[in-house]
FILOFI-308896 format. One record per residue (C-alpha): x, y, z. Coordinates in steps of 0.05 Angstrom, whole numbers, padded with zeros to 5 digits, always signed. Layout:
<vexzas>
XYZ
...
</vexzas>
This chain:
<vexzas>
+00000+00000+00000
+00032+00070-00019
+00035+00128+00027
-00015+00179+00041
-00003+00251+00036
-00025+00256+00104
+00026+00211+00125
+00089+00225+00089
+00071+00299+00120
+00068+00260+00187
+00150+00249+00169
+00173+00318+00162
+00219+00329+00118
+00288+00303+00105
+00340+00328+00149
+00404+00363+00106
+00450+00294+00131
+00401+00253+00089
+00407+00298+00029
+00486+00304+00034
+00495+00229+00040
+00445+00217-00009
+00480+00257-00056
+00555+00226-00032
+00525+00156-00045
+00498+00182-00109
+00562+00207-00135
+00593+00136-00112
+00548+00103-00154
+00556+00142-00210
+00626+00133-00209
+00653+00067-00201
+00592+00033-00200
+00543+00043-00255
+00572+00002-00313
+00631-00025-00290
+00648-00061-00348
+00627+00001-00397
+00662-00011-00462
+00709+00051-00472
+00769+00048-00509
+00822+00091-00505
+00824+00127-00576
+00879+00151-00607
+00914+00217-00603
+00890+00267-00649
+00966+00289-00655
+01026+00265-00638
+01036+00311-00575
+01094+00364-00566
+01154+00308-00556
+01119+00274-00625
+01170+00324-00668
+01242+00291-00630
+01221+00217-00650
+01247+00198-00723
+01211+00215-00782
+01193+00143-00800
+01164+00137-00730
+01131+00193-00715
+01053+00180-00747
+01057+00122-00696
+01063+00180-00644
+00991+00188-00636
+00984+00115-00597
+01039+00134-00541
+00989+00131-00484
+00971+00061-00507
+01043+00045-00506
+01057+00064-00437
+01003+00032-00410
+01032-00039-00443
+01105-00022-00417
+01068-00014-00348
+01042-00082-00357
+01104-00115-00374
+01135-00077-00324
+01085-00113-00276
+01106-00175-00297
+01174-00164-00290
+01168-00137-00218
+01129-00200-00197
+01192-00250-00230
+01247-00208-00188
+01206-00224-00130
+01196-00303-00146
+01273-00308-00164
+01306-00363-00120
+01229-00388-00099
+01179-00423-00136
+01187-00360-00201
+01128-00401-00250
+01084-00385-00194
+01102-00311-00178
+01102-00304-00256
+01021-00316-00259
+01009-00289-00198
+01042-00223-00234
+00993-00239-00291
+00932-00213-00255
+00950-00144-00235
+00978-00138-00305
+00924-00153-00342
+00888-00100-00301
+00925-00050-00323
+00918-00074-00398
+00839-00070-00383
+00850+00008-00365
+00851+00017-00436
+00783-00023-00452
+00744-00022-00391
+00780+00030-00345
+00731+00026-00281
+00726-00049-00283
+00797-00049-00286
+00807-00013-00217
+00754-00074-00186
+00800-00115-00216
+00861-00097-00180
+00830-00084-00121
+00793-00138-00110
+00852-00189-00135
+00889-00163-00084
+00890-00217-00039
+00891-00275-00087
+00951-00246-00116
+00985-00253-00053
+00958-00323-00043
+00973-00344-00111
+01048-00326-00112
+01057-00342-00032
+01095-00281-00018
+01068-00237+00037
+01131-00182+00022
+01077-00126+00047
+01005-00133+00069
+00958-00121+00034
+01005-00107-00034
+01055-00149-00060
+01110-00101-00096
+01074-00120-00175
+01001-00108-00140
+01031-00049-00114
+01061-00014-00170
+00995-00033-00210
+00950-00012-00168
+00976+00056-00165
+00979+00053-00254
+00906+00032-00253
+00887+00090-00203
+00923+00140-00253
+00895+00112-00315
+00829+00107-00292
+00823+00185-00266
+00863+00211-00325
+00805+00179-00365
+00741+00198-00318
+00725+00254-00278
+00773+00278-00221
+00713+00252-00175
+00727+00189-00190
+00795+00197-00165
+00776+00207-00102
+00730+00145-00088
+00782+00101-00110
+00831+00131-00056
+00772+00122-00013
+00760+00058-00033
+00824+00033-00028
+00841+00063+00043
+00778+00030+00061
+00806-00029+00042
+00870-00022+00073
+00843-00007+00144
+00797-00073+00132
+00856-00113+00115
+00898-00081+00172
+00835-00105+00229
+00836-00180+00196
+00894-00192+00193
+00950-00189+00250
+01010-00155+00206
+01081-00176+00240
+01039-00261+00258
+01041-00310+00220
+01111-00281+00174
+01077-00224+00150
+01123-00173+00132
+01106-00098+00157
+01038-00074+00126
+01045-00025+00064
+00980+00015+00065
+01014+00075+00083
+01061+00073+00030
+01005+00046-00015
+00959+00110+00005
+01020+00167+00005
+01031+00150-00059
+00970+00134-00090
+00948+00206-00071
+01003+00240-00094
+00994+00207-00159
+00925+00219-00164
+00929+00290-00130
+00984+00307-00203
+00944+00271-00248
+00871+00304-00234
+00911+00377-00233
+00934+00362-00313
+00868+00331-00323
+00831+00395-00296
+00883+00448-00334
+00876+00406-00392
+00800+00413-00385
+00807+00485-00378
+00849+00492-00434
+00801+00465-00481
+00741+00504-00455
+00782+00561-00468
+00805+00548-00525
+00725+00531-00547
+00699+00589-00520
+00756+00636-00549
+00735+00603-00618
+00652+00600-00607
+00683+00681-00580
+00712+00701-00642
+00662+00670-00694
+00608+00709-00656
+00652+00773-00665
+00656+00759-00739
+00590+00746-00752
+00573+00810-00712
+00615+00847-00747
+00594+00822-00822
+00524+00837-00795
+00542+00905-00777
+00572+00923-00834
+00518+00893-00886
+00473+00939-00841
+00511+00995-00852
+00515+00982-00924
+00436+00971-00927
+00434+01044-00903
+00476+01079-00950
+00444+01029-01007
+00379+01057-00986
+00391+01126-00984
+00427+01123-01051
+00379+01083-01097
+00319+01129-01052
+00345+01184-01073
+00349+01172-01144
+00277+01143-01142
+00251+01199-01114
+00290+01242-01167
+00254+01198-01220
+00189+01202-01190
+00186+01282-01189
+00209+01291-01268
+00157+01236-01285
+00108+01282-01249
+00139+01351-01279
+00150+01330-01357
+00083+01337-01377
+00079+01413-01356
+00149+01426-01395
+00108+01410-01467
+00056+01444-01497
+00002+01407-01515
+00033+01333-01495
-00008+01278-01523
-00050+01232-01472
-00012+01176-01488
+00052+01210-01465
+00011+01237-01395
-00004+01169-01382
+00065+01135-01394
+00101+01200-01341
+00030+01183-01296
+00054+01110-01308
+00128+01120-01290
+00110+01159-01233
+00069+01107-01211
+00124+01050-01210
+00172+01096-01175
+00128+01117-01121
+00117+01040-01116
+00188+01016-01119
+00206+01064-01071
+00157+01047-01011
+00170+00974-01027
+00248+00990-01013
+00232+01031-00952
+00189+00977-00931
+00245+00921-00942
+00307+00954-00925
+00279+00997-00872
+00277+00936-00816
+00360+00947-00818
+00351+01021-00796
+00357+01025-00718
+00300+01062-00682
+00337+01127-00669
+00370+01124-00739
+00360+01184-00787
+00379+01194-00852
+00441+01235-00863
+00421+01315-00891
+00488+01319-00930
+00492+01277-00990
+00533+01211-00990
+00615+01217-00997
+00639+01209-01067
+00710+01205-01098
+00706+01274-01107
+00715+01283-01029
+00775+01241-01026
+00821+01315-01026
+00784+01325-00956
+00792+01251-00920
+00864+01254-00934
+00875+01332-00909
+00832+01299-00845
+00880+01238-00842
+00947+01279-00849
+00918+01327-00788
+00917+01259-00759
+00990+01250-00761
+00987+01202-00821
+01027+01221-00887
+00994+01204-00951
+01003+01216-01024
+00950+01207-01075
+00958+01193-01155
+00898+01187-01210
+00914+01151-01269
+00869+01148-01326
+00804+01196-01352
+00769+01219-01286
+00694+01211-01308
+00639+01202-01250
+00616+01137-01228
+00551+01105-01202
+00539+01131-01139
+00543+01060-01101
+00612+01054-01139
+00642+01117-01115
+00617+01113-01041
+00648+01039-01033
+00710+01066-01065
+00715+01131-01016
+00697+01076-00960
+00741+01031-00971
+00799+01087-00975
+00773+01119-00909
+00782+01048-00877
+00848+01028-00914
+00875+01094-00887
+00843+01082-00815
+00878+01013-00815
+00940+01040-00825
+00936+01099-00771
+00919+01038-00719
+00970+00993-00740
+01033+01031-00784
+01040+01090-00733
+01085+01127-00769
+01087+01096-00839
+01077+01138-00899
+01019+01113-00937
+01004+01125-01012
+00935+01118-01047
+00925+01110-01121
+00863+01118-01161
+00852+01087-01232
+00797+01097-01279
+00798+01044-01336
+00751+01019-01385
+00724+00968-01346
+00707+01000-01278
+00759+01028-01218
+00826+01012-01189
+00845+01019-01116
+00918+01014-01083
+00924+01028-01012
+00996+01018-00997
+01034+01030-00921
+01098+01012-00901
+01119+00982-00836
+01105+01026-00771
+01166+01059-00741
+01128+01090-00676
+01097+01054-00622
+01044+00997-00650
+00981+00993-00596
+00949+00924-00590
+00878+00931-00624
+00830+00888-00601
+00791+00906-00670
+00841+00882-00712
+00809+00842-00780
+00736+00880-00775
+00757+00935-00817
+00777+00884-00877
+00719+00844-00874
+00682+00912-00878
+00716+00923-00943
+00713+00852-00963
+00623+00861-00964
+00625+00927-01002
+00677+00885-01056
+00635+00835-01066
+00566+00874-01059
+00588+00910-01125
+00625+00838-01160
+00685+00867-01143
+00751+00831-01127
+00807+00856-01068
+00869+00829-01043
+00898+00854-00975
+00963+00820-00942
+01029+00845-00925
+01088+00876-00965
+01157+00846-00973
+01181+00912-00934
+01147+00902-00875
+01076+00943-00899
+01007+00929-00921
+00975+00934-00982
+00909+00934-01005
+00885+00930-01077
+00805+00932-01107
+00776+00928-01173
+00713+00951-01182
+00676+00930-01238
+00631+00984-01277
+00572+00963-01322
+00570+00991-01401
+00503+01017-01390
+00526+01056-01331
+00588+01093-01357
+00534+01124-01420
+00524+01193-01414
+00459+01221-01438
+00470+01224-01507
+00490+01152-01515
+00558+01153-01521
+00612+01119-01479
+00641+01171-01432
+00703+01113-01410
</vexzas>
């Protein structure tokens, strides 16, 4: 019969003892007792490891399985230990009674927590086995693989697990110490102290690497999950920013083509109806290609955002971002190759952004560099070259550094664009953009190529 309510109120509630030792035994369980004999192998490194680079070329892929290789020398260094001990006596028997504790450490790299039952529990039958009572309750090849299994076994769990096995095994040490009179009977002097000084200084190293490593990597992860954020903020921003100017430049010719649709009629005397209704029909589409790009591009437009009064940069303003730049401290040359002609408006705003950020890169980073920007108009669209050499004053760490090229990087490829940017023999920077210009846009009004 379950429980009332009544009467499980009748109990009161659990006291905070219960709770902690619920929560101790819990733990316990988790650890060394819910599927002892898990399958987990041990996998391979994913490199070779920082000593993987002294080993011989021919050798060195094989680096990556050096933790299994250890574990096996510790097993045949088991077996070893436990022939020493048998030499002059009955050595067969010693021999397999070394077997056992080795083949516990072997299972560390299969089954790692039904590996430490293993040894611990074998214990006495290895003892038994090779009649040699050289320490109670560890003969010397128990001993040194009890203390392997221990390491093994926490390097590959959690550093809680660690510390129920040094439980466990001090538990069993006292037990062994109580049943059996150490000194009677030939035994040797006990080594449980011995067996627990060291096993906890082994244990105490091995879970301090195991939690660094751990830290490590979750700092390494978040520094990564850290910077991809930042990136992807960044790209955001600067589409968004792009949006804007996008917006206020095709708006404004929109609106241009929506007031001349509205004011050619009155220029003609007389017009025709048909011609009324193609401007009423031109208006028409304007006016509704321009609240359908409000609508669209206006969710990228912050609430307190306002549209700039002054018109949009062009080339044409280039003279007065580099007499702002050299007020900065920054000296810059300009040169203009080929037939200066004006350019769509999106064309020349990227290009005078991507100068003002070229230029801004290399007050932040070249303190003290001359830079030199060149402008080429050629048939097929616009050449940039933003050049610096190395910095000669004192360099600032910015914690910035890489935005302002993926900045330039969107506007590129927003007009089909291509751009290089990387570092110059001497020591500088250099950053180069094409942008491509469309026949139909370099036509003046009269039809003919203006390139």
């Amino acid at each position: 019969m379950t429980d009332t309510t009544e009467q499980l109120r009748a109990r009161g509630p659990k006291s905070p003892e219960f709770h902690l030792a619920r929560e101790i035994l819990g733990g316990l369980r988790e650890a060394l007792f819910r599927d002892v004999f898990a399958y987990r192998l041990l996998p391979p490194r994913t490199t070779g490891g920082r000593g993987a680079r002294l080993l011989p070329k021919q050798i060195r892929p094989y680096a990556v399985w050096n933790r299994h290789a250890l574990v096996v020398t510790a097993a045949l260094i088991t077996v070893s230990i436990a022939y020493q001990v048998g030499v002059g006596g009955n050595e067969a028997a010693f021999f397999l009674a070394g077997l056992i504790p080795a083949v516990a450490v072997l299972m560390t790299l299969v089954r790692p927590v039904g590996a430490f039952w293993v040894s611990l529990v074998s214990t006495p039958f290895t003892a038994a086995l090779g009649n040699s009572w050289e320490g109670w309750p560890w003969t010397p090849d128990a001993f040194f693989a009890h203390i392997v299994v221990m390491v093994v076994v926490a390097a590959r769990t959690r550093p809680r697990t660690a510390l129920w096995m040094w439980l466990l095994t001090a538990v069993y040490a006292l037990g062994a110490e109580a049943f059996f009179d150490v000194g009677a009977n030939g035994y040797s002097a006990s080594d449980a102290p011995a067996m627990l000084f060291f096993s906890a200084l082994a244990l105490l190293v091995t879970t301090v690497v195991h939690v660094r490593r751990e830290a490590q990597r979750e700092v390494t992860v978040q520094r990564t999950v850290t910077a991809i954020e930042r990136d992807k903020r960044t790209l955001l921003e600067e589409r968004t920013t792009i949006a804007r100017e996008l917006h206020d430049v095709v708006a404004h010719h929109m609106s241009v083509v929506a007031i001349q649709a509205e004011a050619a009629p009155y220029r003609v005397e007389n017009p025709p109806p048909e011609l009324e209704q193609a401007f009423v029909t031109i208006r028409e589409n304007a006016v509704a290609a321009l609240t359908e790009l409000r609508r669209v591009l206006g969710v990228v437009r912050a609430e307190d955002y306002e549209a700039p009064d002054a018109p949009q940069p062009t080339l044409a303003d280039l003279d007065r971002l580099l007499d702002n730049v050299r007020d900065a401290g920054l000296t810059v040359d300009k040169a203009v190759t080929g037939a200066v002609r004006e350019l769509p408006q999106g064309v020349e705003l990227s290009a005078y952004r991507i100068v003002q950020e070229a230029l801004s890169n290399s007050l932040r980073h070249a303190p003290g560099a001359p830079a030199r920007v060149e402008v080429g108009y050629v048939l097929g669209g616009l050449g940039l070259r933003i050049v610096n050499g190395p910095a000669t004053g004192l360099l600032k760490p910015s914690p910035g550094a890489g935005h302002g090229i993926t900045g330039m990087r969107e506007r590129v490829t927003m007009l089909n664009g291509e751009m290089t940017a990387e570092a110059t023999p001497e020591g500088g920077y250099e950053v180069t953009v094409f942008l491509p210009v469309p026949l139909a846009d370099r036509l003046d009004p009269a039809g003919e190529d203006v390139a």
